[in-house]
SEKOLKOL-850456 format. One record per residue (C-alpha): residue in three letters; chain; x, y, z. Coordinates in steps of 0.02 Angstrom, whole numbers. Layout:
REM residues N
@residu = ALA&chaine = A&east = X&north = Y&up = Z
...
END
This chain:
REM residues 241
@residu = UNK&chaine = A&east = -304&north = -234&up = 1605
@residu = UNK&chaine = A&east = -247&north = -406&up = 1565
@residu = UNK&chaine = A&east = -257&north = -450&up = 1376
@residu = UNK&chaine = A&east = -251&north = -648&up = 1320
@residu = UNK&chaine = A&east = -224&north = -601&up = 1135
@residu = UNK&chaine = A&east = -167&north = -473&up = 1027
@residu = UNK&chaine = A&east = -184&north = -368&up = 857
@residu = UNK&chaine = A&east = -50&north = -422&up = 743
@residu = UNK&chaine = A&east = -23&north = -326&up = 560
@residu = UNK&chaine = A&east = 75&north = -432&up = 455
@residu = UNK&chaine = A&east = 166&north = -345&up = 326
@residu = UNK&chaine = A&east = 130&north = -464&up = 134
@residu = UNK&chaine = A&east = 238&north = -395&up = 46
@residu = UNK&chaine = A&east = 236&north = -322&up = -122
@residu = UNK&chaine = A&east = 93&north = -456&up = -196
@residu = UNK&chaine = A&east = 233&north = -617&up = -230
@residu = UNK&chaine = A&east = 161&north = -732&up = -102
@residu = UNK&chaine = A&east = 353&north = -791&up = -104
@residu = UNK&chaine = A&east = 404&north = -634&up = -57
@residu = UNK&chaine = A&east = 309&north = -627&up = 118
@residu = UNK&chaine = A&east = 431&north = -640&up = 250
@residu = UNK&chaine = A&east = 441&north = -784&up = 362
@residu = UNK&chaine = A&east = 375&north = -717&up = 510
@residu = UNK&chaine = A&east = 231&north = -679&up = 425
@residu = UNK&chaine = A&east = 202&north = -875&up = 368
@residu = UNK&chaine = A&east = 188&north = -912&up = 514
@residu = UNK&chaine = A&east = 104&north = -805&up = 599
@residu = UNK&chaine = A&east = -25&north = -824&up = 455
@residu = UNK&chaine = A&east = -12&north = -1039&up = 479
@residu = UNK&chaine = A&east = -76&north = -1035&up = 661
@residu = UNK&chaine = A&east = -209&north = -888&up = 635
@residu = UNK&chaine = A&east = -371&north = -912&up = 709
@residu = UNK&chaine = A&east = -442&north = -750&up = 670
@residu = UNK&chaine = A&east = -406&north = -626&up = 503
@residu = UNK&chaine = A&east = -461&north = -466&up = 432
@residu = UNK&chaine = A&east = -422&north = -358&up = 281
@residu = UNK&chaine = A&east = -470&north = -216&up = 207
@residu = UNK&chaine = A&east = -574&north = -221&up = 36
@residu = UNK&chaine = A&east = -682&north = -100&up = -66
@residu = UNK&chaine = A&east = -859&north = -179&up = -60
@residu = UNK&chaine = A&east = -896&north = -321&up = -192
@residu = UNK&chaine = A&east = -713&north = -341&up = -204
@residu = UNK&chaine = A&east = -605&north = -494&up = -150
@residu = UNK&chaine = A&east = -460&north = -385&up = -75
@residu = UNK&chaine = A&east = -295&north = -393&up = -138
@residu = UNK&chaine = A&east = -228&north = -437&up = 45
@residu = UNK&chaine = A&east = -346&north = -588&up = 63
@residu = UNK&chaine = A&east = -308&north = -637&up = -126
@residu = UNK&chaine = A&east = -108&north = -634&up = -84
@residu = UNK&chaine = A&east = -146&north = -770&up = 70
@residu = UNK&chaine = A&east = -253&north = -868&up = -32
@residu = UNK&chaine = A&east = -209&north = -1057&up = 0
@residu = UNK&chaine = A&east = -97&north = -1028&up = 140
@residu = UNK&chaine = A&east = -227&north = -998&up = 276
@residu = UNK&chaine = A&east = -288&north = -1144&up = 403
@residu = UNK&chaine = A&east = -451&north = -1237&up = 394
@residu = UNK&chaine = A&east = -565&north = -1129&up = 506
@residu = UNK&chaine = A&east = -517&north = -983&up = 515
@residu = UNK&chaine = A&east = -607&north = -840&up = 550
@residu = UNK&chaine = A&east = -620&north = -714&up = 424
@residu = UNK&chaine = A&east = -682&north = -510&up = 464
@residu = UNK&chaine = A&east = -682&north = -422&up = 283
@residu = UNK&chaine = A&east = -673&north = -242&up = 339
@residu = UNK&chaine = A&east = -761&north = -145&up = 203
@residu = UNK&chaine = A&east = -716&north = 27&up = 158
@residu = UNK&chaine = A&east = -877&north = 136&up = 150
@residu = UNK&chaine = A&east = -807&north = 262&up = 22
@residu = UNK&chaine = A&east = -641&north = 241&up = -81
@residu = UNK&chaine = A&east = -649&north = 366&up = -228
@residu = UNK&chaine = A&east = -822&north = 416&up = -258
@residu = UNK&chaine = A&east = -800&north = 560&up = -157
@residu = UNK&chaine = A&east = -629&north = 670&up = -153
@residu = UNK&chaine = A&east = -534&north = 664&up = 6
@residu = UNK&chaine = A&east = -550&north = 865&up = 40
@residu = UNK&chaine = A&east = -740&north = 817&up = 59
@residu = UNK&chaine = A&east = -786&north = 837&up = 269
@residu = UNK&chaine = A&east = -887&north = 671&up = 246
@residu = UNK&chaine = A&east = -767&north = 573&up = 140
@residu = UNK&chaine = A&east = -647&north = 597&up = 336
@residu = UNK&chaine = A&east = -836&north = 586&up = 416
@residu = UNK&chaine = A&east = -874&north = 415&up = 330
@residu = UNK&chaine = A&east = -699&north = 344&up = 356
@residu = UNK&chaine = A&east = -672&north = 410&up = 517
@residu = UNK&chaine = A&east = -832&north = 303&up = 591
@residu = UNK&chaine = A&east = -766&north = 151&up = 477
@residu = UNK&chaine = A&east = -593&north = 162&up = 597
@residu = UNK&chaine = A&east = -683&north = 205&up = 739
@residu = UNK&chaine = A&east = -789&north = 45&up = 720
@residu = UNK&chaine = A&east = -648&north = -101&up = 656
@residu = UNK&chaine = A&east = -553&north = -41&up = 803
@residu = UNK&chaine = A&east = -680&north = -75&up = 937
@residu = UNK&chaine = A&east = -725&north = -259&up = 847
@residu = UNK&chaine = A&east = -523&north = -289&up = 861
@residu = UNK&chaine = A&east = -487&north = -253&up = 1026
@residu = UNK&chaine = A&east = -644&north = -327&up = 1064
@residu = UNK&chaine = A&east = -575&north = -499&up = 984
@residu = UNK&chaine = A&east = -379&north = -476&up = 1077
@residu = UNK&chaine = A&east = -466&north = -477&up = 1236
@residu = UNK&chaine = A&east = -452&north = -672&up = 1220
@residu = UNK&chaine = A&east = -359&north = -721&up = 1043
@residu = UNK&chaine = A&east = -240&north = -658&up = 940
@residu = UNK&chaine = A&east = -304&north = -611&up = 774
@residu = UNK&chaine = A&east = -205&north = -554&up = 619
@residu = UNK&chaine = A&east = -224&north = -399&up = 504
@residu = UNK&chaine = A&east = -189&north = -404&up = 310
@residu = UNK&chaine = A&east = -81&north = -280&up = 254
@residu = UNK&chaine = A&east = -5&north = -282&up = 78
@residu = UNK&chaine = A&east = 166&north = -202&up = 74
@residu = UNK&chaine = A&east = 247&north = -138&up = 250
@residu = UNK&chaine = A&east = 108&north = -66&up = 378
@residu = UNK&chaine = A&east = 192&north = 79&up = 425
@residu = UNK&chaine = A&east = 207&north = 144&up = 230
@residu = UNK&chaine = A&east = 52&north = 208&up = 192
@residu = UNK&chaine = A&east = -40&north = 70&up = 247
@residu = UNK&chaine = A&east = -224&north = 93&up = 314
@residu = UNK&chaine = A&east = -168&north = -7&up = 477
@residu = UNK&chaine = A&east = -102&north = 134&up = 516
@residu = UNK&chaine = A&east = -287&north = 221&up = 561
@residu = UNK&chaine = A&east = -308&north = 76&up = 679
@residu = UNK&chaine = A&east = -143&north = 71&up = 745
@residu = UNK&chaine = A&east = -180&north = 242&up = 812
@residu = UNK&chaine = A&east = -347&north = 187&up = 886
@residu = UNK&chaine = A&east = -305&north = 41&up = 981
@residu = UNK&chaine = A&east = -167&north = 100&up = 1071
@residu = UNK&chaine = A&east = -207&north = 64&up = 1265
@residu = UNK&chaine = A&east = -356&north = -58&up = 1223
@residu = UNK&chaine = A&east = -260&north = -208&up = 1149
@residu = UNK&chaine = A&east = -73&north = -255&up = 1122
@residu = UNK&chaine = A&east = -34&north = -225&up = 938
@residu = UNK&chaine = A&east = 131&north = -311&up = 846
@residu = UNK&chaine = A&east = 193&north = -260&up = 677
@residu = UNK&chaine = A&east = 261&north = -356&up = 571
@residu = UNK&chaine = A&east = 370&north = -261&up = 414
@residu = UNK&chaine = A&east = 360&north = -305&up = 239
@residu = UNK&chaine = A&east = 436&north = -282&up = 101
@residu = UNK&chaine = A&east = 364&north = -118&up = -6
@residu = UNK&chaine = A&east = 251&north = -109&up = -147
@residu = UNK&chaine = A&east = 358&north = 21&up = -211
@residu = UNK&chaine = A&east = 522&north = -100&up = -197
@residu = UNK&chaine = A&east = 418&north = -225&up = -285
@residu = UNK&chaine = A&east = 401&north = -94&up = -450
@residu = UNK&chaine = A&east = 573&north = -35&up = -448
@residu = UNK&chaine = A&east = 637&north = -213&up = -435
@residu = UNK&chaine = A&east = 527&north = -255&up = -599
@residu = UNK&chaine = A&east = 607&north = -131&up = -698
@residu = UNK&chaine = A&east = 773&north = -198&up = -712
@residu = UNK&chaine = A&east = 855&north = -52&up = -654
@residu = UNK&chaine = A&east = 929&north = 24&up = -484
@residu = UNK&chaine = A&east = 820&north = 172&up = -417
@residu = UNK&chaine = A&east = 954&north = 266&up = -328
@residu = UNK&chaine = A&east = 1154&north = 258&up = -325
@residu = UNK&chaine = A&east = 1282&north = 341&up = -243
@residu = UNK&chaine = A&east = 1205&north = 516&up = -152
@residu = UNK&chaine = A&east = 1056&north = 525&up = -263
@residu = UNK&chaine = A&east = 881&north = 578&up = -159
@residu = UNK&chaine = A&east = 728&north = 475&up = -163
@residu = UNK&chaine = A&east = 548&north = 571&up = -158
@residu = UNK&chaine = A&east = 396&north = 473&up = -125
@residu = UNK&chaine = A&east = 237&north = 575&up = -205
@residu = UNK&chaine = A&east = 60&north = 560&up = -221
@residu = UNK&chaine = A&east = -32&north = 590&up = -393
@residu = UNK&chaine = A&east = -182&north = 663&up = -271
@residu = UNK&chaine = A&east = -57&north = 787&up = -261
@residu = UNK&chaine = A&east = -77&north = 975&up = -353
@residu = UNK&chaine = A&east = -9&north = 986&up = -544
@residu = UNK&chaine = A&east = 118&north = 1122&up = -476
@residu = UNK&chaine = A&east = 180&north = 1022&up = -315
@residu = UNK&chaine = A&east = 199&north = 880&up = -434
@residu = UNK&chaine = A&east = 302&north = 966&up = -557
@residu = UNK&chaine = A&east = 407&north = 1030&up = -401
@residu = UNK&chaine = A&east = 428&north = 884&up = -337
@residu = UNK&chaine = A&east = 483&north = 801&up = -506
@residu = UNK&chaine = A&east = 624&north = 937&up = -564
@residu = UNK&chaine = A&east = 707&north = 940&up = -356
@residu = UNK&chaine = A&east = 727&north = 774&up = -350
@residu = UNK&chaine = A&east = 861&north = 653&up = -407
@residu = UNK&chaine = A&east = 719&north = 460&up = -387
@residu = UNK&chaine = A&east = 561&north = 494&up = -393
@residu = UNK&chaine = A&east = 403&north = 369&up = -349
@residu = UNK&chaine = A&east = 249&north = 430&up = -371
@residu = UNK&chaine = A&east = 89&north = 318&up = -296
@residu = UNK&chaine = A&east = -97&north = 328&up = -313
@residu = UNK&chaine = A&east = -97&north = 363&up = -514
@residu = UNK&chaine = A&east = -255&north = 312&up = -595
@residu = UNK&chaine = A&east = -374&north = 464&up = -641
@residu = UNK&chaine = A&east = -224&north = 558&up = -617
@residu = UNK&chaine = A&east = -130&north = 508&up = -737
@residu = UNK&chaine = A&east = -153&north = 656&up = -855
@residu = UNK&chaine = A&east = -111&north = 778&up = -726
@residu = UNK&chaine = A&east = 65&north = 680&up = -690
@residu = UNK&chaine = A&east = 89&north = 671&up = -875
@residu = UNK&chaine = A&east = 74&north = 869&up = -889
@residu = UNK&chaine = A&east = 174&north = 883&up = -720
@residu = UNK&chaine = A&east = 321&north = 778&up = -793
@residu = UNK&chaine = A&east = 329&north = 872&up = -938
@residu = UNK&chaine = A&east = 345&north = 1032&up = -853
@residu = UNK&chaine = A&east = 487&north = 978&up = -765
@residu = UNK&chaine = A&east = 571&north = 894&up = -938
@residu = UNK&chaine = A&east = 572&north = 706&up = -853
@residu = UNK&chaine = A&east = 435&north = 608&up = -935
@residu = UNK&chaine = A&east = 530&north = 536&up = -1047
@residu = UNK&chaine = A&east = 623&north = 468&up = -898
@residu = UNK&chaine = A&east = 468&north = 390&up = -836
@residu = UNK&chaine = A&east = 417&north = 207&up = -809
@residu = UNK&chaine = A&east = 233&north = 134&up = -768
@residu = UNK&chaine = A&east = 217&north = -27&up = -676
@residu = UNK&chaine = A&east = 61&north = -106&up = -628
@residu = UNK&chaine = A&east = 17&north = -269&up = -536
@residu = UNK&chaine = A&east = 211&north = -282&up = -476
@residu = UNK&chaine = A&east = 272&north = -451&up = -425
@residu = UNK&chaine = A&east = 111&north = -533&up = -467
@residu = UNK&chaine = A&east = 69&north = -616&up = -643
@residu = UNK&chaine = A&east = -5&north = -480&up = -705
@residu = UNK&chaine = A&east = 138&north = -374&up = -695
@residu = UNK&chaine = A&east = 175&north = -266&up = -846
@residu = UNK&chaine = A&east = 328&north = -133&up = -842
@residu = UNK&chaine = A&east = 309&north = 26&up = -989
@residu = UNK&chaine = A&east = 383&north = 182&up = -1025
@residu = UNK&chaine = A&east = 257&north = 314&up = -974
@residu = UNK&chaine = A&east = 270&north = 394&up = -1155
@residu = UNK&chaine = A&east = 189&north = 211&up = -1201
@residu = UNK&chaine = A&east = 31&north = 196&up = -1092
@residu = UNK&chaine = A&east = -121&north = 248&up = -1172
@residu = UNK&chaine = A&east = -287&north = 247&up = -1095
@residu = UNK&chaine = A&east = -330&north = 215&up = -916
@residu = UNK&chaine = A&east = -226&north = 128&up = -784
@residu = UNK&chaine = A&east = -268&north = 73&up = -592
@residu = UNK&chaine = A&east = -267&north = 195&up = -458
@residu = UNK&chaine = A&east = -124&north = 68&up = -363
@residu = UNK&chaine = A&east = -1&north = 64&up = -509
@residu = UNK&chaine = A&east = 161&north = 165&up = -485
@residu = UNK&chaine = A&east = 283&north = 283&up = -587
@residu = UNK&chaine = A&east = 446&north = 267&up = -567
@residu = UNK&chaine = A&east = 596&north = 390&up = -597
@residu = UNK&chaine = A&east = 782&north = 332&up = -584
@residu = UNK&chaine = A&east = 924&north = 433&up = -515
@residu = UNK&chaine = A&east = 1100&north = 444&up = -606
@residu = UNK&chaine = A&east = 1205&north = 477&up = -464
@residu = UNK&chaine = A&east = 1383&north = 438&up = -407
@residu = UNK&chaine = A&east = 1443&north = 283&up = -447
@residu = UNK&chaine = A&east = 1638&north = 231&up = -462
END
């Protein structure tokens, strides 16, 4: 079949409109069509990070998430609810690259935990997809600190906070750089994790990285609640000459 557009994900970056890569300016200058993912009665941070750079006219297709975290992800109709959501976006996309090229939001790189990903997996054989790489949220935090997350022959772990208090604390004392994503309600249990492996005084919170809200604190100095898209941050002491 014989496709006049295509499905392209451009990678944002970490939230720094001046850190989107240049492929993705201009990719985003000639778009005809966009969408982005957003929790209902919410902007999107995607769309907000393009804001002012986009030509008169476009097209926009807010895709709306039906259930972020009002339900816990081990619930059969949390992956019932967001399965149809996928299911959906991806017909209405491939139904657009039959004739134009439209372009998919995606804050950090698309291929790190990004929920392109869901569609990428659906479209393949209905439209052509490109990807376009960004740089990482997580990148963007580390950077803010001041500080190098990994020298020499130290190991990096990426982590979830959705993750159990005891996979979290193994996780923590094996590793040399640690970042751990998704922190919000579970904050306390990453506090009590950190502990257990004897590294939170090690650890740093950042929130809103890159962007003017940005604030960078020692874990042991956050008090009360923080989003569920800020990001602890561990740094390895490895070899160095």
């Amino acid at each position: 079949m014989t496709m006049a557009g295509k499905v392209i994900c451009a990678g944002l970056g970490p939230g720094d409109p001046e850190l989107m890569s240049v492929k993705s300016w201009r990719v985003l200058q000639s778009a005809r069509h966009i969408a982005y993912f957003r929790k209902a009665g919410r902007a999107g941070q995607a769309r907000a990070i393009v804001q002012g750079l986009l030509p008169d006219g476009v097209s926009e297709h807010p895709m709306e998430y039906p259930v972020t975290t009002e339900i816990h992800f081990s619930d059969p109709e949390y992956n019932r609810l967001l399965s149809e959501f996928y299911d959906r976006w991806a017909d209405t996309l491939a139904e657009i690259a039959q004739t134009e090229d439209l372009v998919v939001l995606c804050e950090g790189d698309p291929f790190l935990y990004g929920s392109f990903m869901h569609l990428h997996s659906r479209l393949q054989g209905r439209a052509q997809v490109e990807i376009i790489p960004g740089i990482t949220g997580m990148s963007g935090c580390w950077t803010a600190t001041g500080v190098p997350i990994t020298w020499g022959d130290d190991v990096l772990t990426v982590a979830m906070a959705t993750l159990s208090e005891q996979e979290l604390t193994q996780r923590a004392a094996q590793t040399d750089a640690l970042v751990v994503m998704k922190i919000g309600r579970n904050l306390p249990k990453l506090r009590r994790a950190l502990t257990a492996a004897g590294r939170l005084e090690d650890a740093w919170l950042v929130e809103s990285g890159t962007m003017p809200t940005q604030t960078v604190r020692k874990l042991t100095d956050v008090t009360g609640p923080v989003p569920y898209f800020s990001i602890v941050l561990l740094h390895g002491q490895g070899r160095r000459p």
